[in-house]
C-alpha positions in Angstrom: 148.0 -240.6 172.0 144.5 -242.2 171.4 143.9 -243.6 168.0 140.4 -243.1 166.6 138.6 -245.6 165.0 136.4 -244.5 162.1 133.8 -246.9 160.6 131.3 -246.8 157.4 128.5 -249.0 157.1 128.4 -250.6 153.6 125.3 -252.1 151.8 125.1 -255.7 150.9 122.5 -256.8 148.6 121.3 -260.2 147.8 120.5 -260.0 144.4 116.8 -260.9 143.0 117.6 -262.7 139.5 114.0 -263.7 138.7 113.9 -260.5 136.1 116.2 -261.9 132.7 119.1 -259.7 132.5 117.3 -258.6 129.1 114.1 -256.9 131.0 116.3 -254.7 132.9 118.1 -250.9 131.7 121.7 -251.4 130.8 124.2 -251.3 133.1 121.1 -251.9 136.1 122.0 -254.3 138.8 119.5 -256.6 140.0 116.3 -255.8 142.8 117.9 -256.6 146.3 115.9 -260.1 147.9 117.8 -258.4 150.7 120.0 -255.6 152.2 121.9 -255.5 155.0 123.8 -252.6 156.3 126.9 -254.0 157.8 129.9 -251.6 159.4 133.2 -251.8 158.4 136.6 -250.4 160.0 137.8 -247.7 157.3 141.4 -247.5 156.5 143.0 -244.2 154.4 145.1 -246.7 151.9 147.0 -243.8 151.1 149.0 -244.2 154.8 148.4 -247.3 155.9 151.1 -249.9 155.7 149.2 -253.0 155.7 148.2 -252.7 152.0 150.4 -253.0 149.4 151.0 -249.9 147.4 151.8 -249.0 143.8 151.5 -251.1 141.0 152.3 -254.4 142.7 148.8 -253.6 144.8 147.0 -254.8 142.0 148.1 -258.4 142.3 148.0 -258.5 146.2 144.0 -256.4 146.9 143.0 -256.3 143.8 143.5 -252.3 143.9 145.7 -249.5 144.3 146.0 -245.7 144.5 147.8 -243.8 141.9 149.0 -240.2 142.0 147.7 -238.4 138.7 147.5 -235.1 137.8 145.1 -234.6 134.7 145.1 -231.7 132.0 141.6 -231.5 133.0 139.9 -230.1 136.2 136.2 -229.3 137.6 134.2 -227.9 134.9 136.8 -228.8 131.8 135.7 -232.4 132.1 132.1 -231.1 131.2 133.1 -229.4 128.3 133.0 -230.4 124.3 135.1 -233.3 123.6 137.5 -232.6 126.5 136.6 -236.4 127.6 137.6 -238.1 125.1 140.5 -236.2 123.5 142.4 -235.4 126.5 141.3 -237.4 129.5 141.0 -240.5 127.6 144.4 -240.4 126.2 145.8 -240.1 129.5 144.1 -242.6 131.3 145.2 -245.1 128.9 148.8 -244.2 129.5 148.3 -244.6 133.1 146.8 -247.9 132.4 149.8 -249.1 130.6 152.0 -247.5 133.4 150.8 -248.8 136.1 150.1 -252.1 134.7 152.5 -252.6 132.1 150.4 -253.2 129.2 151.3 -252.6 125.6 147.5 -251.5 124.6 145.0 -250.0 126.3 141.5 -248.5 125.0 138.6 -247.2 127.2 135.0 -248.6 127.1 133.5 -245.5 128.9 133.8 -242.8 131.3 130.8 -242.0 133.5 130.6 -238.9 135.1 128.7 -239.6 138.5 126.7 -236.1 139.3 123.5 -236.8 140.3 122.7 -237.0 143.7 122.3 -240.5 145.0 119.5 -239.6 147.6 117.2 -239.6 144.4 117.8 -243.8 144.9 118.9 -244.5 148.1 115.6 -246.1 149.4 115.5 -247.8 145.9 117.6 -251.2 146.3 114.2 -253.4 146.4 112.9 -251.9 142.7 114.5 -252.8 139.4 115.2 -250.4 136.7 113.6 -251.4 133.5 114.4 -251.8 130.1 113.4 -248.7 127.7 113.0 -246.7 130.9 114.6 -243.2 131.4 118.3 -244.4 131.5 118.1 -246.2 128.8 116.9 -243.7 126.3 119.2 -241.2 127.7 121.9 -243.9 126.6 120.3 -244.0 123.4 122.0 -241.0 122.5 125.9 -242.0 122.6 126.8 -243.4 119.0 127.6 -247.3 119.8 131.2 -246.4 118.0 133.0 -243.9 120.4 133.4 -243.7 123.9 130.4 -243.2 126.2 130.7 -240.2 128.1 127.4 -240.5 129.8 126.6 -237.4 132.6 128.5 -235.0 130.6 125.1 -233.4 129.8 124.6 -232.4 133.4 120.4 -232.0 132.8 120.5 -235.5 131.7 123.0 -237.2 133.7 121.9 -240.5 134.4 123.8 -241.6 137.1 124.0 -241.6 140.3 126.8 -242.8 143.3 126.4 -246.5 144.0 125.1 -246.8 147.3 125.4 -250.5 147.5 128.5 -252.7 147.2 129.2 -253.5 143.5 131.6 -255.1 141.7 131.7 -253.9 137.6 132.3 -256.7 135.6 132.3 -260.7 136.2 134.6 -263.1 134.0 132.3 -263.4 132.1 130.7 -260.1 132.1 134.2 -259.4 130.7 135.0 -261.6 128.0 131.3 -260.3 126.3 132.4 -256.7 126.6 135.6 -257.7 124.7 133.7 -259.6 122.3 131.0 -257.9 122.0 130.6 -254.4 123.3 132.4 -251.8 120.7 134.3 -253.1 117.3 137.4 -251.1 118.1 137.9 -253.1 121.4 137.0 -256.2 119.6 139.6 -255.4 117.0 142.3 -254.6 119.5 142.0 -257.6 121.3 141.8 -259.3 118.4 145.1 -261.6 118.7 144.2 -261.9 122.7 141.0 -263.3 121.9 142.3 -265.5 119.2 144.6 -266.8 121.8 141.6 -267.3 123.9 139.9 -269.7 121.3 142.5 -271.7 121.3 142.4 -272.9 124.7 145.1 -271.0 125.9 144.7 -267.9 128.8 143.6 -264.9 128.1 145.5 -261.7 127.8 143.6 -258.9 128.6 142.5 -257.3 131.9 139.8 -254.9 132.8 140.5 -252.1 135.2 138.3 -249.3 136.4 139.3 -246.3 137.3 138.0 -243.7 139.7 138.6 -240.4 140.6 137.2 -237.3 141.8 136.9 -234.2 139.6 136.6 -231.7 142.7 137.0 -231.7 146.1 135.0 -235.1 147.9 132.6 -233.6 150.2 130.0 -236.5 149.9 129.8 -239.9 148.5 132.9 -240.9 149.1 134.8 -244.0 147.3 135.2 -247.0 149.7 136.8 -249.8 148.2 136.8 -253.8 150.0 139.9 -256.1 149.9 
């Protein structure tokens, strides 16, 4: 039986940090100094028995695949609150399932529908502050979770096309901080802990998963 080897070429970028972090849109990764397409062996982790699957996968590759089923599906995630009240709620039990923690509370939940051919060719330009993204952000209330491409006219992202990683340390420990006072007043007694020298508590975990079939753009994940 031959085995077929299927590959995917992944974009590296070497970040361009000349622009302050403060000129740029939010959540906007640097300009690329450079790209390189490089091709990697792809491996379904869902079958393939030199990852470590389930919870424990967390600790070993730094990810895992999790059956869910939500209440939600296709257009329901696009509709009224349905985000927040019902997908929320259940993604922070998973969280706590999977990972065993006794809190959990969501920062925001993008909803990745526009088509990311509108900035494939667009690694070498930065996004800039008080551009289009950001105003659209300007309409979620600081307070409550950010459902951001719910409003498919106005959705303002698009699939990553370059490898990414969401948060640094820290990246992290300012979100906690800084980001929303409900997470700051959850973490409350972690960061406390913090202050005093001692290690920190709380974890960040993102979560992805399609809301129809995957017929392009698919996730690709790097140990």
């Amino acid at each position: 039986m031959t085995t077929i080897e299927v590959y995917g070429t992944y974009h590296y970028s070497l970040p361009d940090e000349s622009r302050p972090v403060g000129e740029r849109s939010i959540y906007t990764s640097p300009s690329s100094k450079l790209v390189k397409d490089i091709p990697h062996k792809l491996h379904d982790f869902r079958t393939d028995s030199a990852f470590t699957h389930g919870p424990a996968g967390l600790n070993v590759q730094g990810f895992t695949y999790v059956e869910h089923i939500s209440a939600l599906s296709g257009d329901e995630f696009f509709e009224g609150k349905n985000v927040g009240e019902i997908y929320g709620p259940e993604v922070c039990e998973l969280v706590k399932n999977v990972t065993g923690a006794k809190r959990a509370i969501i920062d925001g939940v993008t909803l990745r529908i526009r088509l990311a051919t509108e900035t494939e060719e667009d690694f070498y330009h930065v996004k800039l502050k008080d551009g289009p993204q950001d105003m659209a952000m300007k309409n979620f209330d600081p307070s409550v979770l950010r459902v951001p491409g719910r409003d498919r006219k106005n959705a303002p992202f698009e699939p990553s096309r370059v490898c990414r990683s969401d948060y640094d340390c820290q990246g992290l420990k300012d979100t906690v901080r800084h980001c929303r006072k409900d997470i700051a007043e959850m973490a409350k007694p972690d960061l406390e802990t913090e202050d005093r020298g001692e290690s920190p508590r709380y974890a960040v975990h993102s979560v992805w998963r399609p809301i129809k079939t995957v017929k392009r753009d698919p996730l690709g994940v790097l140990d």
